[in-house]
PDB file as gemmi writes it, atoms N, CA and C in Angstrom:
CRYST1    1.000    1.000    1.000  90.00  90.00  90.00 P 1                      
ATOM      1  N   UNK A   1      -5.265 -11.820   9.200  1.00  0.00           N  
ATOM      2  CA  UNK A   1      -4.908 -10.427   9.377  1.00  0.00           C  
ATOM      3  C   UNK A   1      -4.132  -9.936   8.169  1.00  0.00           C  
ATOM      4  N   UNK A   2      -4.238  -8.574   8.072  1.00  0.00           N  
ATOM      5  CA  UNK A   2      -3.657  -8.088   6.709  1.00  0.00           C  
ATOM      6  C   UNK A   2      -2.494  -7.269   7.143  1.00  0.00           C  
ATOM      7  N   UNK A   3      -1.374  -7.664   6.716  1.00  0.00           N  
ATOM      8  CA  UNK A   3       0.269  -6.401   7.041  1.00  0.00           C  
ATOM      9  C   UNK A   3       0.468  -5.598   5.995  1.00  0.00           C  
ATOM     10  N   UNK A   4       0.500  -4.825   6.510  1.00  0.00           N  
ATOM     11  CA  UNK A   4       1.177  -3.614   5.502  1.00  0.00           C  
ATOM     12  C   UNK A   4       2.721  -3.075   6.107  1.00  0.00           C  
ATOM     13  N   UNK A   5       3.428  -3.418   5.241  1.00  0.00           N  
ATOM     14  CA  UNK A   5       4.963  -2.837   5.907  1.00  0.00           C  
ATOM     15  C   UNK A   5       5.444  -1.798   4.648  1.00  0.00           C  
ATOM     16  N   UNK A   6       5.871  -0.503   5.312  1.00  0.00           N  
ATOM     17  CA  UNK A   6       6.260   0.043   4.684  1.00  0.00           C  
ATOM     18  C   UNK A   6       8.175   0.373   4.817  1.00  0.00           C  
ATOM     19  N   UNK A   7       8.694   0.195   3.782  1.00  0.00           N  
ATOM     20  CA  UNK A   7      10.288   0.143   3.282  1.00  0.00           C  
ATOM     21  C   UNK A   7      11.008   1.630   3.585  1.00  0.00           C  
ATOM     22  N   UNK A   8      11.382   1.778   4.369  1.00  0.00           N  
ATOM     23  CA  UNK A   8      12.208   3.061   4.215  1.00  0.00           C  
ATOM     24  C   UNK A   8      13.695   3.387   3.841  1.00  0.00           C  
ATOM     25  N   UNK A   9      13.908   4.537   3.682  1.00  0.00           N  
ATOM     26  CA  UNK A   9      15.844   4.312   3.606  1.00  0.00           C  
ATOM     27  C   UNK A   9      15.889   5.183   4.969  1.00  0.00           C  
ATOM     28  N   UNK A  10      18.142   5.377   4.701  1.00  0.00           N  
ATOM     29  CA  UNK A  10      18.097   5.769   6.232  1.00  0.00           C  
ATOM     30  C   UNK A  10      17.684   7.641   5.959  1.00  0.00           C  
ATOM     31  N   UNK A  11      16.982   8.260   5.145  1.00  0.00           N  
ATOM     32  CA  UNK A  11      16.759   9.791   5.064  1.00  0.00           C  
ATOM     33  C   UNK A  11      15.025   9.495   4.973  1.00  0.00           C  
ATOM     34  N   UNK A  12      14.364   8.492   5.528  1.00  0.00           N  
ATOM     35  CA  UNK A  12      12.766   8.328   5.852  1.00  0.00           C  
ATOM     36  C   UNK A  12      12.196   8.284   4.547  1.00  0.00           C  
ATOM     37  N   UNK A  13      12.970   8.178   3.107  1.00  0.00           N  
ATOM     38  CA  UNK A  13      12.083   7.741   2.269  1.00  0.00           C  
ATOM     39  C   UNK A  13      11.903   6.694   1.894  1.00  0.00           C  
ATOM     40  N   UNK A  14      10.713   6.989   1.333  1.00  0.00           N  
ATOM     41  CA  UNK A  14      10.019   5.365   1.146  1.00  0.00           C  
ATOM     42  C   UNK A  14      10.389   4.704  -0.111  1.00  0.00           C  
ATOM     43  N   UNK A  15      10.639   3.427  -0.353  1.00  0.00           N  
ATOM     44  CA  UNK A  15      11.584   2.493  -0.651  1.00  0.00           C  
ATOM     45  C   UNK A  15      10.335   1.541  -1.327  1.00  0.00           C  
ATOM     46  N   UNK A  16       9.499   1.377  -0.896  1.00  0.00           N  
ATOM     47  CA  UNK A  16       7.964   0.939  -1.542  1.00  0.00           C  
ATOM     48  C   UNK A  16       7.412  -0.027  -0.385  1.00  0.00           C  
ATOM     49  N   UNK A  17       6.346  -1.160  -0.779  1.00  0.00           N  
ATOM     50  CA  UNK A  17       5.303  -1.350   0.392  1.00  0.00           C  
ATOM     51  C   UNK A  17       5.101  -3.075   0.160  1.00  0.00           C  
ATOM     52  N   UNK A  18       4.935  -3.351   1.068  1.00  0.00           N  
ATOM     53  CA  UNK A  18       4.124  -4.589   0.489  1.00  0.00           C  
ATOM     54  C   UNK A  18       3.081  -5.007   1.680  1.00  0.00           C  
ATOM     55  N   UNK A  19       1.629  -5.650   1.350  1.00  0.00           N  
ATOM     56  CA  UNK A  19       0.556  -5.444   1.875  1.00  0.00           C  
ATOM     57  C   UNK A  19       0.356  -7.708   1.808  1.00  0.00           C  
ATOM     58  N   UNK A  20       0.295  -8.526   2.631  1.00  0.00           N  
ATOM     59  CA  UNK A  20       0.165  -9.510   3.087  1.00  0.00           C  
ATOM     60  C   UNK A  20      -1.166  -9.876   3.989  1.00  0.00           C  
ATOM     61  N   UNK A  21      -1.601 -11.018   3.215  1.00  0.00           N  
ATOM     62  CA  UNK A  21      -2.676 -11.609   4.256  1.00  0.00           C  
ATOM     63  C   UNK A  21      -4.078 -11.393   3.490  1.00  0.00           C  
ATOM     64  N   UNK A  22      -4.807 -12.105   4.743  1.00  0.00           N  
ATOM     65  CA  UNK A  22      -6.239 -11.983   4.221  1.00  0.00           C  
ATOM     66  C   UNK A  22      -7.211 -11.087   5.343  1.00  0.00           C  
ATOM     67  N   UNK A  23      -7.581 -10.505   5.646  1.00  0.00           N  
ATOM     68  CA  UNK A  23      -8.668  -9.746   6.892  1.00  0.00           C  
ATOM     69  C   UNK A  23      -9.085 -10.705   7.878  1.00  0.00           C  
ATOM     70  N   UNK A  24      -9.587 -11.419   7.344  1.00  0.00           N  
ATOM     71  CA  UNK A  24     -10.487 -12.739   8.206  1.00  0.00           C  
ATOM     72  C   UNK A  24     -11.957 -12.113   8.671  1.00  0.00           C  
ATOM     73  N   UNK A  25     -12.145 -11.036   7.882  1.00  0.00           N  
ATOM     74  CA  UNK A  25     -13.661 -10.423   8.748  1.00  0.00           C  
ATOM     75  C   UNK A  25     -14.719 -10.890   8.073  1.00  0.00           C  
ATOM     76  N   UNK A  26     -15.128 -11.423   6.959  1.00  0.00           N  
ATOM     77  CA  UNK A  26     -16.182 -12.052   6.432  1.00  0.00           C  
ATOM     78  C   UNK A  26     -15.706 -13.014   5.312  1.00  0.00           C  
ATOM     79  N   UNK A  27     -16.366 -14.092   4.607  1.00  0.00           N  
ATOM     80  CA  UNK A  27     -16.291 -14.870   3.456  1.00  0.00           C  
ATOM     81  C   UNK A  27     -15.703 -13.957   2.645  1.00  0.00           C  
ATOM     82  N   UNK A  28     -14.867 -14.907   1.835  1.00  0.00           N  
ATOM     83  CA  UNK A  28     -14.196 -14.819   0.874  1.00  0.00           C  
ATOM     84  C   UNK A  28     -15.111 -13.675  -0.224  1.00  0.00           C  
ATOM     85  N   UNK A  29     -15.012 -12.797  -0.842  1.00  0.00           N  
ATOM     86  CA  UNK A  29     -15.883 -11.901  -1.547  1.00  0.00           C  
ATOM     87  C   UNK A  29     -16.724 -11.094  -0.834  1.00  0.00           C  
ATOM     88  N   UNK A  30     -16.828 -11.236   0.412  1.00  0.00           N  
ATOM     89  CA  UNK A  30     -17.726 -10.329   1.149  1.00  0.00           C  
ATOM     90  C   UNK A  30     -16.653  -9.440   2.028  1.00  0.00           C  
ATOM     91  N   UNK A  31     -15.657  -9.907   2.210  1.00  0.00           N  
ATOM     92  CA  UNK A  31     -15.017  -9.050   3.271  1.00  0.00           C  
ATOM     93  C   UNK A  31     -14.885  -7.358   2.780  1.00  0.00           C  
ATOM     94  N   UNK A  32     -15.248  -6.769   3.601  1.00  0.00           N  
ATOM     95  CA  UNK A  32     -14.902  -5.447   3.226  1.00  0.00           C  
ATOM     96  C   UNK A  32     -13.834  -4.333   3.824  1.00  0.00           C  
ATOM     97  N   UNK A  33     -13.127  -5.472   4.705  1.00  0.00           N  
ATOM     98  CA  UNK A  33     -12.119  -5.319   5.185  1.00  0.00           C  
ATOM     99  C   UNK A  33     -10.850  -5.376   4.098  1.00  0.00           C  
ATOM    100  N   UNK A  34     -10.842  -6.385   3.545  1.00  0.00           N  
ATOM    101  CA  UNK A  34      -9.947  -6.513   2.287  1.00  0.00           C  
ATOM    102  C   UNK A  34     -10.265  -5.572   1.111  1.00  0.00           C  
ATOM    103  N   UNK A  35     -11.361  -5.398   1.018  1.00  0.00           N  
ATOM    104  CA  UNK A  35     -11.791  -4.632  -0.199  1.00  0.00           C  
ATOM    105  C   UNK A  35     -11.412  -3.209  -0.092  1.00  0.00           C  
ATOM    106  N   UNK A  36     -11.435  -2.492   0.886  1.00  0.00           N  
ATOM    107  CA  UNK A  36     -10.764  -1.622   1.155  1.00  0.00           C  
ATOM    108  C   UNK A  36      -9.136  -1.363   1.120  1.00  0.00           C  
ATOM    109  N   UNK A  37      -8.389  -2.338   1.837  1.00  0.00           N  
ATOM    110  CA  UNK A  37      -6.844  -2.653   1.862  1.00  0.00           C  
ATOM    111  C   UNK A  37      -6.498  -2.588   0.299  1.00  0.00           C  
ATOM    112  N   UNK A  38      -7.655  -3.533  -0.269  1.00  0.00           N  
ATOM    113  CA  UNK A  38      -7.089  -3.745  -1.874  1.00  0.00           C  
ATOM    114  C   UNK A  38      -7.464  -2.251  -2.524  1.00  0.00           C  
ATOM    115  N   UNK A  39      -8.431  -2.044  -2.060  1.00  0.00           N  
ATOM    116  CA  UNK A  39      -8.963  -0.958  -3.185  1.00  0.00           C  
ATOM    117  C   UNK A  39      -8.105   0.192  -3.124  1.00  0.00           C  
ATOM    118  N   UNK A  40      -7.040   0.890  -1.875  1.00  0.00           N  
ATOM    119  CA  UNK A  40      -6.700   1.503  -1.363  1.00  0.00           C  
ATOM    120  C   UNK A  40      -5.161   1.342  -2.411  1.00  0.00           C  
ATOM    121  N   UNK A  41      -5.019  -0.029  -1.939  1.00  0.00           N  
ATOM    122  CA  UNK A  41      -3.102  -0.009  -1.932  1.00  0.00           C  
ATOM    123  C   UNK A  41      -3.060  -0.499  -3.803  1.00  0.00           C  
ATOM    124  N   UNK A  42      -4.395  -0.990  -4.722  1.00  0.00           N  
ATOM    125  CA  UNK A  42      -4.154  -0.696  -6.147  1.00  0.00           C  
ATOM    126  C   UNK A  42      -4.620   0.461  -6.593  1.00  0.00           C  
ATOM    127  N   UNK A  43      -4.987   1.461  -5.716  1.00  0.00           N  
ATOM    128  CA  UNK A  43      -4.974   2.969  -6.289  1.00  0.00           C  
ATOM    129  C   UNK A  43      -3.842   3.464  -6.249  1.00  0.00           C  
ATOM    130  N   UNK A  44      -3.313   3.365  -5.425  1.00  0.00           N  
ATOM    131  CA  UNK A  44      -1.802   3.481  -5.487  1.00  0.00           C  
ATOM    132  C   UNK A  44      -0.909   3.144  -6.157  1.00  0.00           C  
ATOM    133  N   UNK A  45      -0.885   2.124  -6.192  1.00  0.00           N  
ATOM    134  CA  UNK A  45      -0.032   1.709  -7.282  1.00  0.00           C  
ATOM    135  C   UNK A  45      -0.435   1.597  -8.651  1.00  0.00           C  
ATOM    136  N   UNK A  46      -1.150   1.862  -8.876  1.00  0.00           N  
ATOM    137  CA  UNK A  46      -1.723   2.927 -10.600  1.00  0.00           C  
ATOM    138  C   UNK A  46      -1.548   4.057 -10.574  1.00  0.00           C  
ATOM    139  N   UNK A  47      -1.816   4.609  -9.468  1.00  0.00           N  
ATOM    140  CA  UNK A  47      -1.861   6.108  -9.848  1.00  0.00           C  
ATOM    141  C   UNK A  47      -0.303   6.669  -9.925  1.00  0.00           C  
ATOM    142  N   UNK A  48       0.565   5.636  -9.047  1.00  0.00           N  
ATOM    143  CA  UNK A  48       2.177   5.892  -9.563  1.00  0.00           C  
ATOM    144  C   UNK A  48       2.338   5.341 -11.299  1.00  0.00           C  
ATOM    145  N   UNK A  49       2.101   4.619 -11.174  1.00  0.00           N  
ATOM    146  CA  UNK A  49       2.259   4.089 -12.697  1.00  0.00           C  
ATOM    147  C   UNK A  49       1.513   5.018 -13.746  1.00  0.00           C  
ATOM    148  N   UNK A  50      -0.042   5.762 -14.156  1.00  0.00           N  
ATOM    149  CA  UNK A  50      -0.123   6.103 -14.804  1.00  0.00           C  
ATOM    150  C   UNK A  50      -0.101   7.902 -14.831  1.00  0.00           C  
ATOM    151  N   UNK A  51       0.030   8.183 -13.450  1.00  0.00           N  
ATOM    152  CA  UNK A  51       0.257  10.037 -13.025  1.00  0.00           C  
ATOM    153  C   UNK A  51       1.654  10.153 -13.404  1.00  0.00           C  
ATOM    154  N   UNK A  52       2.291   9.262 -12.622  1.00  0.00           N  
ATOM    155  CA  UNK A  52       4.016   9.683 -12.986  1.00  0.00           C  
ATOM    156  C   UNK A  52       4.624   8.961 -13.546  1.00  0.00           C  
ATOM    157  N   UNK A  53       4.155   7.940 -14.206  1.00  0.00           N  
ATOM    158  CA  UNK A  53       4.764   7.094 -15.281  1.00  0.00           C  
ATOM    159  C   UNK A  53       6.312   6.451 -14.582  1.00  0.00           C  
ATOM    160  N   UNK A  54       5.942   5.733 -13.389  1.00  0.00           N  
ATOM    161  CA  UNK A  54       7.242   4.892 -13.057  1.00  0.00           C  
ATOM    162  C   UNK A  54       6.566   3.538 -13.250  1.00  0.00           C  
ATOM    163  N   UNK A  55       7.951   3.042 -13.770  1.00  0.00           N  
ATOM    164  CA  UNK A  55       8.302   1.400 -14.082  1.00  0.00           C  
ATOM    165  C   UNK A  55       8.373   0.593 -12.508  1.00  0.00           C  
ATOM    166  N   UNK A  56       7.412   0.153 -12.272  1.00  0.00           N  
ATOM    167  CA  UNK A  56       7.369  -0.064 -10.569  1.00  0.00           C  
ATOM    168  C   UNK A  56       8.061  -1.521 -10.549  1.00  0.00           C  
ATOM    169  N   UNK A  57       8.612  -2.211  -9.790  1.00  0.00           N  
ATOM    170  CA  UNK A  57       9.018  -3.546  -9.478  1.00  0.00           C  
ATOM    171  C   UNK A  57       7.583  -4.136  -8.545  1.00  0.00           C  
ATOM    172  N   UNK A  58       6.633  -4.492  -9.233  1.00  0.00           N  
ATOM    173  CA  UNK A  58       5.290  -4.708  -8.567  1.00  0.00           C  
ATOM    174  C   UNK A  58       4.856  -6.159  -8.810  1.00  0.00           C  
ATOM    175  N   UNK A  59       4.358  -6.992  -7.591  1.00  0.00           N  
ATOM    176  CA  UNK A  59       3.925  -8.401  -7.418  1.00  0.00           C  
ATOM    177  C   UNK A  59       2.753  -7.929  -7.437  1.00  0.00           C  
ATOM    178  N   UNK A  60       1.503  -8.812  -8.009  1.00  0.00           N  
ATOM    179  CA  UNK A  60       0.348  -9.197  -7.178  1.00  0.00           C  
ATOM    180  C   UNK A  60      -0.439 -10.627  -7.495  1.00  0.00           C  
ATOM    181  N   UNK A  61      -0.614 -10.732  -6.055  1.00  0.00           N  
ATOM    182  CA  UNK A  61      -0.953 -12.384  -6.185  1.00  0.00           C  
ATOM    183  C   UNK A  61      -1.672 -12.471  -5.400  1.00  0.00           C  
ATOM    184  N   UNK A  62      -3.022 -13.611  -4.824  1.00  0.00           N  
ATOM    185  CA  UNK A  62      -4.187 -13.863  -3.873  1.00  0.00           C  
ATOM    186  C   UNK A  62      -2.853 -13.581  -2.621  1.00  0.00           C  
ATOM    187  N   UNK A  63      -3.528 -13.109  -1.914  1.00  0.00           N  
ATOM    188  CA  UNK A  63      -3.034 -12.371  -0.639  1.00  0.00           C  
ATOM    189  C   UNK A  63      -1.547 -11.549  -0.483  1.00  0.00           C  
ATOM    190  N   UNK A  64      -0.953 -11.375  -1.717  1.00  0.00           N  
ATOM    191  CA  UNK A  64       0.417 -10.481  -1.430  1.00  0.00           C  
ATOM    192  C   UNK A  64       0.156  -9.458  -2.601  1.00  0.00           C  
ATOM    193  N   UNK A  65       0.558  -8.300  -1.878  1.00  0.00           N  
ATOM    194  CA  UNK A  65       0.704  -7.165  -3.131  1.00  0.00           C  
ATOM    195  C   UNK A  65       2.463  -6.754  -3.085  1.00  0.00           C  
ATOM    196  N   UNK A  66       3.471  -6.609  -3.740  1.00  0.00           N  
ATOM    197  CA  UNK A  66       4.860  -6.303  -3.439  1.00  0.00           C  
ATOM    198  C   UNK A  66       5.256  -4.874  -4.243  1.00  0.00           C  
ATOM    199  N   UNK A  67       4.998  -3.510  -4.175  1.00  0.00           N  
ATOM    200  CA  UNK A  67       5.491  -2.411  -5.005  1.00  0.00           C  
ATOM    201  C   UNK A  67       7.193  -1.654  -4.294  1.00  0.00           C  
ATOM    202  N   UNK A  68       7.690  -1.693  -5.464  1.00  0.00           N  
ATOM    203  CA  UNK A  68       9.345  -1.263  -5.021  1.00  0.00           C  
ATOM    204  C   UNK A  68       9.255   0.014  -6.198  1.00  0.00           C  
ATOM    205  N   UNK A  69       9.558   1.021  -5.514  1.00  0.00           N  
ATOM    206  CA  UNK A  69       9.839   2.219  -6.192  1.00  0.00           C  
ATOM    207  C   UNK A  69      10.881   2.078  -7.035  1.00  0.00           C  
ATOM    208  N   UNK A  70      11.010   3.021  -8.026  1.00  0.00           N  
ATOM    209  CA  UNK A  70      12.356   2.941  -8.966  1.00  0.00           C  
ATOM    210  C   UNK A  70      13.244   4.322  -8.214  1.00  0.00           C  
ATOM    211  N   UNK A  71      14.522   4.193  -8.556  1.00  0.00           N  
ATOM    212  CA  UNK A  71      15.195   5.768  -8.344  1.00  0.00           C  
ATOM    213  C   UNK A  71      14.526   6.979  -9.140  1.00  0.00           C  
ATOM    214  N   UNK A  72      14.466   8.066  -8.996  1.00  0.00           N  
ATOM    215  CA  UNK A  72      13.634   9.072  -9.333  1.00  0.00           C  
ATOM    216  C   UNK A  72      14.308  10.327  -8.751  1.00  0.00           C  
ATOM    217  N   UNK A  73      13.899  11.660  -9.816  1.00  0.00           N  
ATOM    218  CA  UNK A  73      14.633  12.691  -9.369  1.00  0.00           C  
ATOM    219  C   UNK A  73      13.600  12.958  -8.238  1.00  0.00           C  
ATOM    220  N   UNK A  74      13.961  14.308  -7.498  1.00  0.00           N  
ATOM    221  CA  UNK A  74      13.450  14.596  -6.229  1.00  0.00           C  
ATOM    222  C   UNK A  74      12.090  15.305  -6.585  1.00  0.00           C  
ATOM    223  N   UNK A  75      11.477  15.711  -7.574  1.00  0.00           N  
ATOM    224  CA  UNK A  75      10.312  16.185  -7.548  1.00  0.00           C  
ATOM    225  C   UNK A  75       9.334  14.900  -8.267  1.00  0.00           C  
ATOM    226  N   UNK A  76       9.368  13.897  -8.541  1.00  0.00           N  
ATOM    227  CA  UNK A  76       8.767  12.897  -8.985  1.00  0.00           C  
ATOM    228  C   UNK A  76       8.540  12.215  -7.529  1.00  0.00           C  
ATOM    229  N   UNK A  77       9.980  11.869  -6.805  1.00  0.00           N  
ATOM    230  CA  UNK A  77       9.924  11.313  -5.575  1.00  0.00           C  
ATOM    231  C   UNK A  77       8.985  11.701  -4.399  1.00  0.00           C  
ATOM    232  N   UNK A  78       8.906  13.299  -4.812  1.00  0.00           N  
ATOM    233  CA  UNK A  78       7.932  14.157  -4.119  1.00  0.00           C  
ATOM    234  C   UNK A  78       6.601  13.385  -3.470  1.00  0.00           C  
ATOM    235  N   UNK A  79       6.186  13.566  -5.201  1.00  0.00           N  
ATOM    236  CA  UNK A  79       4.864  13.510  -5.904  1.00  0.00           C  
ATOM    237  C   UNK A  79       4.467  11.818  -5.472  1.00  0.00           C  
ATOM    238  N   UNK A  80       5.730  10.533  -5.682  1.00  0.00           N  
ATOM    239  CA  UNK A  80       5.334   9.134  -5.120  1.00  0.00           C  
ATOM    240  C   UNK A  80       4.760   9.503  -3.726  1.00  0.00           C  
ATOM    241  N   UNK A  81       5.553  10.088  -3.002  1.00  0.00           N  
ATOM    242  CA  UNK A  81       5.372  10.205  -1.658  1.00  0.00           C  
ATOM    243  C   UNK A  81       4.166  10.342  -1.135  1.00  0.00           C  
ATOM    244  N   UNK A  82       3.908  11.758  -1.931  1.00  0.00           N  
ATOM    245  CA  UNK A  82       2.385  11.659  -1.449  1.00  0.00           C  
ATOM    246  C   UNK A  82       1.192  11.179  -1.761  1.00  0.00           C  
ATOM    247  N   UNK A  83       1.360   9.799  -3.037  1.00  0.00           N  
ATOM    248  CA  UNK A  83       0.513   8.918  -2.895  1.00  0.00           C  
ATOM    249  C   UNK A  83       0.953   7.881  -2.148  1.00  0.00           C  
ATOM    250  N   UNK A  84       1.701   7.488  -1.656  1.00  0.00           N  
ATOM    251  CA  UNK A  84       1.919   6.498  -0.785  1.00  0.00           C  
ATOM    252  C   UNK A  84       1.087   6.811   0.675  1.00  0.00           C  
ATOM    253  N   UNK A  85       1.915   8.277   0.801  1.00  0.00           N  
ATOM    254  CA  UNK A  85       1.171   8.797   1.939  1.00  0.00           C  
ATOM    255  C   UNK A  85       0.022   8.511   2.464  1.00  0.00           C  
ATOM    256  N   UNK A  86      -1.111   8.959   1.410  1.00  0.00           N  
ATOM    257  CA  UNK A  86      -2.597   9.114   0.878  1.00  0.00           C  
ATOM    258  C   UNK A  86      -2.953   7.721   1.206  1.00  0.00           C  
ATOM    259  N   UNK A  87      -2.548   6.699   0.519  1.00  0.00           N  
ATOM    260  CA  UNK A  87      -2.830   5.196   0.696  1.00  0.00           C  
ATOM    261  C   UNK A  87      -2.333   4.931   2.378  1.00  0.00           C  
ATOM    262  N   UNK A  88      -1.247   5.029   2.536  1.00  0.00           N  
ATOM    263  CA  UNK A  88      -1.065   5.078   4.188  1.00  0.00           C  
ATOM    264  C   UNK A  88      -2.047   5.826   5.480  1.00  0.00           C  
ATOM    265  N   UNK A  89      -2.440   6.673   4.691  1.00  0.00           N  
ATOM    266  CA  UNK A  89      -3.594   7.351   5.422  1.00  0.00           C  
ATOM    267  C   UNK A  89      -4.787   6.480   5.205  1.00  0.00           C  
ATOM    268  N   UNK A  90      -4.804   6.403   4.340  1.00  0.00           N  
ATOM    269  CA  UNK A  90      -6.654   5.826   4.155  1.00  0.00           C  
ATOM    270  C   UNK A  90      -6.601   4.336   4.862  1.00  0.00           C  
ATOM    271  N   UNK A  91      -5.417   3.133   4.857  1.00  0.00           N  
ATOM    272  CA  UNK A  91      -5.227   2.260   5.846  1.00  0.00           C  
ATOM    273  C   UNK A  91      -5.229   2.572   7.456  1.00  0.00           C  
ATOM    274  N   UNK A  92      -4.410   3.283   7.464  1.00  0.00           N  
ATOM    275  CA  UNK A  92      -4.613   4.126   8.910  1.00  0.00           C  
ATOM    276  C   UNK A  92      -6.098   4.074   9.662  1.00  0.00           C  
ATOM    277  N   UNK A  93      -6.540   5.042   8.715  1.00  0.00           N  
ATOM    278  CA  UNK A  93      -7.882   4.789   9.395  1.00  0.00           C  
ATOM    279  C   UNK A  93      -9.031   3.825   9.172  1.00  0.00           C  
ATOM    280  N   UNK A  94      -8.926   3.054   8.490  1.00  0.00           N  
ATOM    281  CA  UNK A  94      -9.495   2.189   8.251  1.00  0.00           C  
ATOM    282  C   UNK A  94      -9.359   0.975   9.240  1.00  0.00           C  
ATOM    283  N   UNK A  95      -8.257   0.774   9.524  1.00  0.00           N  
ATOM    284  CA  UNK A  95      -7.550   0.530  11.163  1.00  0.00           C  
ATOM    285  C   UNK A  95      -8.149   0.780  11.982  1.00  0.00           C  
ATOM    286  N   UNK A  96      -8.558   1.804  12.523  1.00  0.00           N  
ATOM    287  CA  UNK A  96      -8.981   2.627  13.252  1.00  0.00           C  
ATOM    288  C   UNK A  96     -10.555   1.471  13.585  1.00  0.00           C  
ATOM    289  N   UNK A  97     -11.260   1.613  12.308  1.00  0.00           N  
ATOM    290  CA  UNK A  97     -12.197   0.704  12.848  1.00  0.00           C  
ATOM    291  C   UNK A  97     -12.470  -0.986  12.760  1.00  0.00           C  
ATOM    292  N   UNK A  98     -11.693  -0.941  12.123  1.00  0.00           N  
ATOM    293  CA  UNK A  98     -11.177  -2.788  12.217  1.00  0.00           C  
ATOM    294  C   UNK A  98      -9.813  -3.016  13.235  1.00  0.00           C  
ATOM    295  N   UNK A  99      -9.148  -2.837  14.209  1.00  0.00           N  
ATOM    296  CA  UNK A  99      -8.206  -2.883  14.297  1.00  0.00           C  
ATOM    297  C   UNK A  99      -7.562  -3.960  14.370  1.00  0.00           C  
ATOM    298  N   UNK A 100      -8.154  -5.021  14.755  1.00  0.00           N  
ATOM    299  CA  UNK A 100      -7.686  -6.696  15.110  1.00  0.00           C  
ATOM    300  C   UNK A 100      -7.605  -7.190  13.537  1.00  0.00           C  
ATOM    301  N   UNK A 101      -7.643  -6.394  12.248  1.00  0.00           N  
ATOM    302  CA  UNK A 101      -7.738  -7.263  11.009  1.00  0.00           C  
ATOM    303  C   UNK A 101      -6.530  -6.757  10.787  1.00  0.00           C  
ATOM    304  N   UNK A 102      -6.142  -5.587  11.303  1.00  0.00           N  
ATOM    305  CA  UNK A 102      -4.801  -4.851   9.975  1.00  0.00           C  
ATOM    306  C   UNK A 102      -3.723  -4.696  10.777  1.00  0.00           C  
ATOM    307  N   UNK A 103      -2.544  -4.669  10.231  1.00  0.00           N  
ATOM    308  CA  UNK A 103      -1.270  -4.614  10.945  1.00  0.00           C  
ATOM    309  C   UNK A 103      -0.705  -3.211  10.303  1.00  0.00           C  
ATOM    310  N   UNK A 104      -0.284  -2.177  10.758  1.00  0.00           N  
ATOM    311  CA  UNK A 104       0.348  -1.755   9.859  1.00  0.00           C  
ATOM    312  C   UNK A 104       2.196  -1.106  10.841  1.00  0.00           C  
ATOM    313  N   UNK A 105       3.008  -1.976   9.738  1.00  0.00           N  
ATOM    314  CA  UNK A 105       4.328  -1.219  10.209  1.00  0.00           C  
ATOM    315  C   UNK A 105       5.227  -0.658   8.980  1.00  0.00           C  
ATOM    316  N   UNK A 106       5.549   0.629   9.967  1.00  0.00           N  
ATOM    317  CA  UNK A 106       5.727   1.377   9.337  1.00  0.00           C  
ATOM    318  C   UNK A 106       7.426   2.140   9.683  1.00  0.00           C  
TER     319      UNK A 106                                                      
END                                                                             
């Protein structure tokens, strides 16, 4: 199964993500359960890195992804948000039709 936990502070912003596990829905290279999770949560974390140019505190390794936001003024923070969001959405539903593969807490 794949976790996605998302980091908050105590004013509901997000603090960054980290995404664990493997799907278990097909062989290794075929799953398209993962391919999605992955494809989803490294759009994200590029598109923070090369749209808004933050220095991310970012792992990635066979089954862990780890992204930690940097401090940021409030209209950059904005702008993270709603790619995190976006990526939180597109897991969401992707959930929706796998549900026994993905965990997501939030």
């Amino acid at each position: 199964m794949i976790k996605l936990k998302i980091e908050r502070d105590r004013q509901n912003r997000i603090l960054g993500f980290s995404v664990e596990g493997h799907a278990g829905f097909a062989p290794h290279g075929q799953d398209i359960v993962c391919a999605a999770v992955s494809a989803l949560t490294l759009t994200a974390v590029l598109s923070l890195k090369k749209l808004l140019n933050l220095k991310l505190d970012f792992k990635n390794s066979d089954g862990l992804l780890v992204c930690r936001l940097p401090e940021m003024d409030n209209d950059v923070r904005s702008k993270a948000e709603i790619i995190v969001n976006t990526m939180l959405i597109g897991i969401r539903e992707t959930k929706k039709n796998y549900p026994e593969y993905i965990e997501v807490v939030d």
